[in-house]
Each structure stands twice: as structure tokens, then as C-alpha cells.
C-alpha positions as CSV (number, residue, x, y, z in Angstrom):
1,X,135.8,60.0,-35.0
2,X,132.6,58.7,-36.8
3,X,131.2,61.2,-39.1
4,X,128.1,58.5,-40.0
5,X,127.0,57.9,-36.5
6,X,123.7,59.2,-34.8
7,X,123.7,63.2,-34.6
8,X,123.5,64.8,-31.2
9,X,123.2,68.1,-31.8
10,X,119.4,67.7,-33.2
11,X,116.2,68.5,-30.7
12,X,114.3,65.5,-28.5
13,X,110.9,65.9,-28.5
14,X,109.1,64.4,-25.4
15,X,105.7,62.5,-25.5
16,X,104.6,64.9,-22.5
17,X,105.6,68.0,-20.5
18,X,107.1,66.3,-17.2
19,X,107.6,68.8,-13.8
20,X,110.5,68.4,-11.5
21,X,112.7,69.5,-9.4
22,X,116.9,69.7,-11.2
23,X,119.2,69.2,-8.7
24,X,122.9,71.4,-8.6
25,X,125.3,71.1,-5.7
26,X,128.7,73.6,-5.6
27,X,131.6,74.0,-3.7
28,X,134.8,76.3,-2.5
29,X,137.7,75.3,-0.8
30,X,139.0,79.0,0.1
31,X,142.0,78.1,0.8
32,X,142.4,77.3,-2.8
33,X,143.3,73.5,-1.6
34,X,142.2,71.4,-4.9
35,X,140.6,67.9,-4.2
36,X,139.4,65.4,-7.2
37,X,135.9,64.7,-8.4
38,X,135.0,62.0,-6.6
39,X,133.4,64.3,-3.5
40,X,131.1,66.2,-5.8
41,X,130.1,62.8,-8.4
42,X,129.0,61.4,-4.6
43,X,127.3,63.9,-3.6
44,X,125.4,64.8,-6.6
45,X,124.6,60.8,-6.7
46,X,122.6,61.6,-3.6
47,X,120.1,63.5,-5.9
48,X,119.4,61.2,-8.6
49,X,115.9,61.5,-8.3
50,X,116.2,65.0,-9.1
51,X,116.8,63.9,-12.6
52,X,115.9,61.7,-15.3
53,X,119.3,60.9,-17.0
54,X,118.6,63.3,-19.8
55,X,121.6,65.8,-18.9
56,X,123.9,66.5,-16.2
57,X,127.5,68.2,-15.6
58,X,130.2,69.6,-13.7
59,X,132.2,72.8,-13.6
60,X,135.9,72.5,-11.9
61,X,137.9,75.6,-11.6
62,X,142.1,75.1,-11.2
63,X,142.0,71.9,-12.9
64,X,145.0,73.2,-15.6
65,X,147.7,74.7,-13.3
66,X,150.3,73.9,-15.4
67,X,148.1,76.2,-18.3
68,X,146.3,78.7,-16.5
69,X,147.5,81.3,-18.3
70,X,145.8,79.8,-21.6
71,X,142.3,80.0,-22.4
72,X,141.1,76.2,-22.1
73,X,138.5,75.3,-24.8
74,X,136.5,72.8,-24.2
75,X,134.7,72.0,-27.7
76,X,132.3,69.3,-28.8
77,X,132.3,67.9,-32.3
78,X,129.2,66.4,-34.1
79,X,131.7,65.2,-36.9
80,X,134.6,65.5,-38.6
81,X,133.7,68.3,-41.0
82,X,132.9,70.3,-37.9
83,X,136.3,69.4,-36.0
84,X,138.1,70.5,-39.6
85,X,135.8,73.7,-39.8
86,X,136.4,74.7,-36.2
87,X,140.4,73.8,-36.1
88,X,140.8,76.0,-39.2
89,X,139.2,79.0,-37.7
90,X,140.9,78.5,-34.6
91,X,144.5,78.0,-36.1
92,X,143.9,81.6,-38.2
93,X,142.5,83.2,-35.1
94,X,144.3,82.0,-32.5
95,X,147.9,80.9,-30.7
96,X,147.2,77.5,-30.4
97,X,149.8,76.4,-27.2
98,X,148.6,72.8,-27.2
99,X,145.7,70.6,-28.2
100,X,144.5,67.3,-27.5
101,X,141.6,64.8,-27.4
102,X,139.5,65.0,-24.0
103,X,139.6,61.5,-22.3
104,X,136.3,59.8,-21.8
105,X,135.4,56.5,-21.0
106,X,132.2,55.3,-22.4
107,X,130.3,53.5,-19.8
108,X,127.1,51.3,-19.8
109,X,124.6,54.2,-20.2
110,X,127.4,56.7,-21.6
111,X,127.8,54.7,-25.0
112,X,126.6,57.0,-27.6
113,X,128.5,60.6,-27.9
114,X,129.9,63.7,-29.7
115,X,133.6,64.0,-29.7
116,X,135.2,66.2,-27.4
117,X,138.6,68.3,-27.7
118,X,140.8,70.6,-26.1
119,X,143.1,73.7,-27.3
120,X,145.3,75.8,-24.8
121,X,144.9,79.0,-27.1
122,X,146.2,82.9,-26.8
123,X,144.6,85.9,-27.9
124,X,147.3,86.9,-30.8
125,X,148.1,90.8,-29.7
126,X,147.4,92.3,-32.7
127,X,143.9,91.6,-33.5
128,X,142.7,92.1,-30.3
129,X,143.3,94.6,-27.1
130,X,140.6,93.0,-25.0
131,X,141.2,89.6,-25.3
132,X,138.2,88.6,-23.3
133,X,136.1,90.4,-25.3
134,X,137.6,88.7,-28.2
135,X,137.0,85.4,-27.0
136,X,133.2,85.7,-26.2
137,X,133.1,86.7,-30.1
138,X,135.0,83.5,-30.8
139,X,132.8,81.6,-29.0
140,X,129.6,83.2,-30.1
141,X,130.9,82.2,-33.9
142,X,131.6,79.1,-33.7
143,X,128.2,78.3,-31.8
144,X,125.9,80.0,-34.1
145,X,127.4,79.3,-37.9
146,X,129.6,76.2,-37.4
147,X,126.8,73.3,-37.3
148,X,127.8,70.1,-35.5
149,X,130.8,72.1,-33.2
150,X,129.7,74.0,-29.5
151,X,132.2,75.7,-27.4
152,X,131.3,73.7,-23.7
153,X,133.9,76.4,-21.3
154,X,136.3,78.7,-22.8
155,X,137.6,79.5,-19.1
156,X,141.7,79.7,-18.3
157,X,142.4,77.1,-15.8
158,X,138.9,75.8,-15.6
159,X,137.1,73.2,-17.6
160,X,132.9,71.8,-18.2
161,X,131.8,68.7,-18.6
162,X,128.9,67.7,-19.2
163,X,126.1,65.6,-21.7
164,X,123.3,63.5,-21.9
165,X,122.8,60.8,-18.8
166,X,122.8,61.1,-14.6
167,X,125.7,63.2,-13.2
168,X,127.6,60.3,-11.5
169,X,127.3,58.7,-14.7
170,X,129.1,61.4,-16.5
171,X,131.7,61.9,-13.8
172,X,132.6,58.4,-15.1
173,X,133.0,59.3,-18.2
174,X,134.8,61.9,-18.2
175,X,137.0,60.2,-15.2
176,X,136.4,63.2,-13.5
177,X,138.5,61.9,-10.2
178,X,141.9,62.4,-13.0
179,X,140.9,66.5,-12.0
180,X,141.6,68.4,-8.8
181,X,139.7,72.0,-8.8
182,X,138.9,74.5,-5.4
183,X,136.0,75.1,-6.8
184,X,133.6,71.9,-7.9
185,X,130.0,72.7,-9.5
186,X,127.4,69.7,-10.3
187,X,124.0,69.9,-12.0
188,X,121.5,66.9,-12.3
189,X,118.8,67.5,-14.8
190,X,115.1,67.1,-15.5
191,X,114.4,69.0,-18.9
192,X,110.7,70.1,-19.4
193,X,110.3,72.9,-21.7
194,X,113.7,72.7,-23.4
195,X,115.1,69.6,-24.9
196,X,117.4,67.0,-23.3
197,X,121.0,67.0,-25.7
198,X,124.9,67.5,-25.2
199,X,124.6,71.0,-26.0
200,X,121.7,71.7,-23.4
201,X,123.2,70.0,-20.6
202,X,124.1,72.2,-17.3
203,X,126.7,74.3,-16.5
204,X,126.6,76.9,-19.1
205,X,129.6,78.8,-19.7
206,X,131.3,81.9,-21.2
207,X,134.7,82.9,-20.4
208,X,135.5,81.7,-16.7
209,X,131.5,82.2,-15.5
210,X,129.2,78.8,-15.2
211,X,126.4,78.6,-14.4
212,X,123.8,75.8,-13.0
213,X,120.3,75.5,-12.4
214,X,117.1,74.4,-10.9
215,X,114.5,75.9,-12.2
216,X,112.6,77.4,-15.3
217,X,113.1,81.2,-16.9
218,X,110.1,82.1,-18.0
219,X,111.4,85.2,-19.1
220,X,113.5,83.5,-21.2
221,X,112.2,85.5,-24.9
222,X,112.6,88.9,-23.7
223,X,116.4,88.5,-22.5
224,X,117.5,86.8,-25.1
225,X,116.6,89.4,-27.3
226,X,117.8,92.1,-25.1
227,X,121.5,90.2,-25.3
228,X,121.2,90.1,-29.1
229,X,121.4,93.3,-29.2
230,X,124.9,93.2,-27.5
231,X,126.0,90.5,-29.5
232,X,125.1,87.3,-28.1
233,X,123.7,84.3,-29.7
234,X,121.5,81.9,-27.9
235,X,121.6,78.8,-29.8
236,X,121.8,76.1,-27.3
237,X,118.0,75.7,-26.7
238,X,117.7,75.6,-23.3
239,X,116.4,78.8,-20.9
240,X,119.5,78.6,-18.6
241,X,121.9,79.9,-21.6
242,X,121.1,83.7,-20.8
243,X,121.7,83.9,-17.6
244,X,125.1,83.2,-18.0
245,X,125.4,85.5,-20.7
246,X,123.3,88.1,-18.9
247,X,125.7,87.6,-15.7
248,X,129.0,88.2,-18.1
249,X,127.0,91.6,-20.1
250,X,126.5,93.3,-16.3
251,X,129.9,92.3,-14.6
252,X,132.3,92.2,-17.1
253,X,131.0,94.6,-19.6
254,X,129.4,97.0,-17.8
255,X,131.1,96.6,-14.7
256,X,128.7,96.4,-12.1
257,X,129.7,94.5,-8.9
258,X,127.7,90.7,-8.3
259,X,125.6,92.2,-5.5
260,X,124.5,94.7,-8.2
261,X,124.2,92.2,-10.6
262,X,122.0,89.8,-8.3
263,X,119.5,92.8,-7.7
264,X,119.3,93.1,-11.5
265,X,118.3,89.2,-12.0
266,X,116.5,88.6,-8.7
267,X,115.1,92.4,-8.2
268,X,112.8,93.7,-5.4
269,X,109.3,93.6,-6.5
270,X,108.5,97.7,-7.2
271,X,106.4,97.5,-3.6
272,X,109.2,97.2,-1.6
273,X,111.6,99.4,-3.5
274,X,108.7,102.2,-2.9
275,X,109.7,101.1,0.7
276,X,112.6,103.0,0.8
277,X,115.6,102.2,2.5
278,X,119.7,102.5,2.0
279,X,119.5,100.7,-1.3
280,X,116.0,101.6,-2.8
281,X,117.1,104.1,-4.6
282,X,119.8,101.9,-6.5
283,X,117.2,99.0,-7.0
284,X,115.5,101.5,-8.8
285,X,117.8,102.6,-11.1
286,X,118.9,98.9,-11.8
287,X,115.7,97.8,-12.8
288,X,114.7,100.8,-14.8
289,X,118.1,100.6,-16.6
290,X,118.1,96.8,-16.7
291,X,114.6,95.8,-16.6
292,X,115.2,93.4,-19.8
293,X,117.6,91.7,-18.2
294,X,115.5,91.0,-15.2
295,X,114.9,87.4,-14.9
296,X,111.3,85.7,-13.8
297,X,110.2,82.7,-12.6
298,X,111.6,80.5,-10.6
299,X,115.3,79.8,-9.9
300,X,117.8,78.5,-7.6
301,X,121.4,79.2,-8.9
302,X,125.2,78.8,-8.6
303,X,128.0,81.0,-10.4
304,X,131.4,79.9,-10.9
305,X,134.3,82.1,-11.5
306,X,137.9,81.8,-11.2
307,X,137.6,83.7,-7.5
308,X,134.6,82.5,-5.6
309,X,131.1,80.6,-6.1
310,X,127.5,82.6,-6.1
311,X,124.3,81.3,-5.0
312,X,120.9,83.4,-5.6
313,X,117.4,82.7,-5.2
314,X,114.8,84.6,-7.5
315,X,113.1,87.1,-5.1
316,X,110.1,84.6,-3.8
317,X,112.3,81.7,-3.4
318,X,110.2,79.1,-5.3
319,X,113.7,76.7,-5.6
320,X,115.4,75.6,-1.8
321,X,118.8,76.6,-1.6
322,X,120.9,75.4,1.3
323,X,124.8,77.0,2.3
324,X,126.6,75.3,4.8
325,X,130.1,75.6,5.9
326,X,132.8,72.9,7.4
327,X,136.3,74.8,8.2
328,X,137.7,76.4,5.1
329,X,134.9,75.0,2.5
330,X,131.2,76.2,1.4
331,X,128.6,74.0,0.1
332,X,125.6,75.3,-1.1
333,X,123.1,72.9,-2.6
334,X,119.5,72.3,-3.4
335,X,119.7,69.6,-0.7
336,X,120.8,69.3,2.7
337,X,121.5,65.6,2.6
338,X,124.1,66.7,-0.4
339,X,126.2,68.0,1.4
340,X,126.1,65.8,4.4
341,X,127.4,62.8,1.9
342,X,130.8,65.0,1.7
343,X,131.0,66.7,4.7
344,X,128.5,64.7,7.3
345,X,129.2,67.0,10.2
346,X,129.1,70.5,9.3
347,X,129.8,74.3,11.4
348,X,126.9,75.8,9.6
349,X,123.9,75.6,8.1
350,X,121.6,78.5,7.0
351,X,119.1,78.9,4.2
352,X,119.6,82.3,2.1
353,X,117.1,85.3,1.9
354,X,115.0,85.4,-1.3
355,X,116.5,87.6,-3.6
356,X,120.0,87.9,-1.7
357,X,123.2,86.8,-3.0
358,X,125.4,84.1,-1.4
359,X,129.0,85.5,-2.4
360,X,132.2,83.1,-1.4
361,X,135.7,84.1,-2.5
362,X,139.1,82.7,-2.1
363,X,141.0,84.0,0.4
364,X,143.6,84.8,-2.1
365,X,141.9,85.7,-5.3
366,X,144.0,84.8,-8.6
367,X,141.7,87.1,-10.8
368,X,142.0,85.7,-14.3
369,X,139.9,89.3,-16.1
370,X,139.3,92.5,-15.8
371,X,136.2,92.3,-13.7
372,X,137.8,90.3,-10.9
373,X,141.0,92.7,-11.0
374,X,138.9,95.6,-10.5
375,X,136.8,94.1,-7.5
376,X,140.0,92.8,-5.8
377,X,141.7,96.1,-6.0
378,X,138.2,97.9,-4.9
């Protein structure tokens, strides 16, 4: 590790505001059948334009079989006083089952880079009886008063990756076809009101949720200081942080199912709630209750957890979204021609309702919280 090199943790002005389009691209194998990285770095690939090699990343759920009953930190280091800081608080906080470097392999446009580490870690029994809870505290530490150190996932049997440069470009890096996951997530980037850095790449994570976008939240200042309040720190500098953390306050906090969850961040505009109709009157509750963590402007999204993938629109449907399904897998992308580079002849192909959900599950759900307990057992 070398503590002297160029830090990455610092903000990247741009000469002017660009506007474009990010691309993200997900799948689910509900079978639970696990298949390498190579499928979603392709297909991804087939975006490029999409972004302008200022951040991209990948989420990949089952990846640590062998583990999955550990937490799996993902952490990147700025320097070695960061790595020392961050081990020490981990070690008196922690079980730490097993640790080790993450491989990379710096490539041609990959050359320049934090350091990045693994732990296996346990929730010790007596400091904590919610050890999810605990965790999300962890994490929200070490991001906020550690400089130079960020928690990337913090997921059991799941991992992040992700960092400055074009998707395919990072999959290469981080030799993403070593990994099998059900569940692959990809996110091509094209920053233009946050910065491009490590940090601010896509997916953004907090326990086993991830989260990738295409689009801008323009309500970005009100919900982040609604989750401060709940104690949450935003500290990665990019819009896309809160919904993640907005997605883990409503399900696994507050326990409200993802359909209920959707109609908080993509809600019906007040005109048709007036409507009536079998859900009106919950809409309106939702949004009175959580109107701060309502999001605007406009998104096209996928969530990863341990059990399914998400897709939702925001409720005008200013980002394309595209589900299709081949046999026992669903794709949903920004693009079409995305998935076609995996799967080129597909059963289905639909385009989802603004402001509706798209929710996929495994066929045999391995719920790795509370939250996904409680909705199996419903």
C-alpha cells in the first residue's frame, strides 16, 4: 500500500455540467443457479456510451457460499493510516472470521487506485441484539469520521465493486469472471451534478440492499436531512446514496413491505390519489407520513437483496426501463439491446408502469434479515 500516492477520496470538479443518460442492467437467476461475471461485464459493455468512464460497478449476490453466514465487508483504503484506523475499530468491535486483500488487476485505464479489503466479521452477542442494526451504525462510523476508509457493501454473501473507469473495464479489474452470484447488478456512469470518485461510483449499499441508477434526485437535500435524523450519514457526495438508505429506513426499520415502499419513493401525484380506488387511501397515508422521504425527479432503478431484484420508475417515467424474461432468469435494463447481448432470444419483453414496482424473488428465498424473514413467512 502507498500512503504517498495521489488521494482518491477528494472531489473532481468538471469544466462544465454535461447531461446524459447512466446506464444499469440487473439480473435473477430464480432458481438460485450462480453464473460468473462475464454475462453481465458484456452486457453492460453494450452501453458504453451511456457513460464517460468516470464511474461504474457491479453488485453480485451468493458470491461467498462458503461465508454466508458472515457479514462481508468490502472496504476501500485511501492509505495506510486509514487501513490501521479502520482494522483497530473493527478488531474491538467485531468477530473478525477471516480477512484478506481483494484481488485486482490493474489494467490500462484501471492504473491508479485506493486499496481494497475484505473481513468475514460477526456481530459479538453482547454488544448488540440486532445485529443488523448494529452494523448500519458500524458502517455509518467508519464512513463519516475515519477519512481515507468507505465501507463499499457490508452484505452476507454478497459483495460491490466498483470505482472510477467504464464497467467492462472494472469487471477486469476486479476479475469479476473469479465470482458466481444469482443475482448480477451493473451500473455505467455519467456524473453531472455530483463528482466522479471511488466512493461515488454505483451500486450503493447498506447491509444486503444495492442500489443503481439512471438518473438525477433532485430532492436530494430534503431526504438526506430527513435520514439524519434517523441516524444516517451521507457522506459519499453523490444523490443516489439516500435512496439506498431511505429503501433500508422503510423496509427494514419500519417494516413496510417493497410495494409499500415503492409508493413512498415513486408516489401517486395527490390528483390521482383524490381518484380513489383500493389503494388511495394507503397512498395517502404513505405520503403524508413519509412525504420526506418521497423522492423527485427523474429515476430508473434497481434493488438488490439477498432474495430478489426491484425495478421502479419515478411516477412519470422520465428514465426507460426494460424487463424481460428467458426461462428461469429476469433482466431488466435501461436497454433492450442489453439484454439481448446475454440472452438474444427472449419469452418476454414488457416495459413497466410509471410508478409501479418490478418485484422478482427466488423461488426459494434464503432471507439473510429480519425484513426478508417476515415477508417470507407473510
Amino acid at each position: 500500500m502507498n500512503s504517498s500516492r495521489q488521494h482518491h477520496f477528494v472531489r473532481r470538479p468538471h469544466d462544465e455540467k454535461d447531461m446524459s443518460a447512466c446506464g444499469i442492467i440487473g439480473f435473477i437467476n430464480r432458481d438460485g443457479s450462480r453464473v460468473n461475471g462475464a454475462p453481465i461485464r458484456a452486457a453492460i459493455a453494450n452501453m458504453r456510451l451511456r457513460g464517460n468512464g468516470l464511474g461504474g460497478g457491479f453488485a453480485a449476490y451468493g458470491i461467498y457460499p462458503e461465508r454466508a453466514d458472515a457479514y462481508a465487508l468490502h472496504l476501500m483504503y485511501d492509505d495506510d493510516n486509514a487501513a490501521a484506523e479502520t482494522e483497530q475499530l473493527l478488531r474491538s468491535r467485531l468477530e473478525i472470521e477471516h480477512a484478506e486483500p481483494i484481488p485486482v488487476r490493474p489494467t490500462k485505464t484501471v492504473t491508479d487506485h485506493p486499496d481494497f479489503k475484505r473481513y468475514f466479521v460477526h456481530v459479538k452477542d453482547a454488544v448488540a441484539t440486532d445485529p443488523d442494526e448494529y452494523m448500519v451504525r458500524l458502517v455509518m462510523e467508519i464512513n463519516a469520521a475515519i477519512d481515507g476508509a468507505y465501507v463499499v457493501s457490508s452484505g452476507k454473501n454478497m459483495g460491490a465493486f466498483k470505482g472510477v473507469g467504464f464497467p467492462e473495464d472494472l469487471a477486469d479489474f476486479f476479475g469479476l469472471e473469479d465470482y458466481a452470484a444469482y443475482i448480477w447488478t451493473a451500473h455505467n456512469r455519467f456524473p453531472t451534478n455530483t463528482p466522479g470518485w471511488w466512493g461515488g461510483a454505483h451500486p450503493f449499499t447498506i447491509l444486503d440492499w444495492s442500489i443503481v441508477h439512471n438518473g438525477e434526485i433532485s430532492s436530494y437535500g430534503t431526504n438526506r436531512r430527513y435520514l439524519e435524523s434517523f441516524g444516517y450519514h451521507c457522506t459519499l457526495q453523490t444523490d443516489t446514496e439516500v435512496v439506498a438508505y431511505i429503501f433500508d429506513l422503510l423496509v427494514r426499520r419500519h417494516g413496510l413491505s417493497f410495494e409499500e415502499a415503492a409508493m413512498v419513493m415513486s408516489p401517486p401525484l395527490w390528483s390521482e390519489i383524490d381518484l380513489g380506488g383500493d389503494m388511495a387511501e394507503t397512498a395517502r397515508k404513505l405520503r403524508m407520513v413519509y412525504g420526506a422521504a418521497s423522492l423527485n425527479g427523474p429515476f430508473a432503478f434497481l434493488f438488490g437483496f439477498s432474495g430478489g431484484l426491484i425495478g421502479l420508475n419515478d411516477r412519470v417515467k422520465l428514465r426507460p426501463l426494460v424487463v424481460a424474461e428467458k426461462d428461469d432468469t429476469v433482466f431488466m435494463s435501461s436497454e433492450e439491446s442489453a439484454i439481448r447481448v446475454i440472452s438474444p432470444d427472449l419469452d418476454s419483453l414488457t416495459y413497466p408502469v410509471a410508478g409501479q414496482p418490478v418485484i422478482v424473488r427466488t423461488y426459494n428465498t434464503s432471507p439473510t434479515n429480519a425484513v426478508a424473514q417476515k415477508e417470507v413467512a407473510a
